[in-house]
N, C-alpha and C positions, 0 to 999 in steps of 0.2 A: 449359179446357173451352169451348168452342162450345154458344150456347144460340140459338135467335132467340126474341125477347122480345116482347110487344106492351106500351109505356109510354106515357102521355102525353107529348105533346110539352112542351107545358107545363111540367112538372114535370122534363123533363128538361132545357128551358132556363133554368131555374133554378140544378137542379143545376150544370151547367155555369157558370153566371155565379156560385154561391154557393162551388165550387171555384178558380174563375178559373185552368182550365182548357179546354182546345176539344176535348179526348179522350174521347168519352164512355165509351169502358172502361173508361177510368183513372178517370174521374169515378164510376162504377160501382163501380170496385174499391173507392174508395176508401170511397164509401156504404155499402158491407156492411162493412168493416171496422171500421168507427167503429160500427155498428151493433151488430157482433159483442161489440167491446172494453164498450161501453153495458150491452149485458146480459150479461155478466160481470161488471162494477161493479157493475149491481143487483143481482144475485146475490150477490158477498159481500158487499153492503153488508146484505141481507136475513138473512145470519147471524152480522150483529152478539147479542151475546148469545147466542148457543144453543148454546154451547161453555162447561162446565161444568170449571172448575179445581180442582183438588183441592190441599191447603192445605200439600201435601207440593212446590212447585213451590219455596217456597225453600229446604227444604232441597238439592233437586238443583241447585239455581245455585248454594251454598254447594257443593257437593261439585267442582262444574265448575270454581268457583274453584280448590280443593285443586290442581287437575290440573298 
């Protein structure tokens, strides 16, 4: 997809030097990605505990055993 952007320059010769990269779409791409992958990790890291097991989970690994 095709966007034009307005970014600091700044910020984006950083990127580029902090990638050690000279592409800045690639350098782009790769900034959303990371970015993306980041809050997903917070995400399930934020539902640690909220997941409520019920006390029937070994008998079913005993049963899967059987298998």
């Amino acid at each position: 997809m095709r966007a034009t952007l307005v970014l600091d320059d700044g910020m984006i010769k950083e990127l580029l030097s902090a990638a050690g990269i000279k592409n800045k779409t690639k350098a782009i791409s790769i900034s959303i990605r990371s970015y993306i992958a980041q809050k997903r990790r917070e995400k399930l890291l934020s539902l640690g505990g909220t997941m409520k097991l019920s006390s029937e989970w070994q008998k079913l690994r005993e049963l899967e055993k059987d298998e």
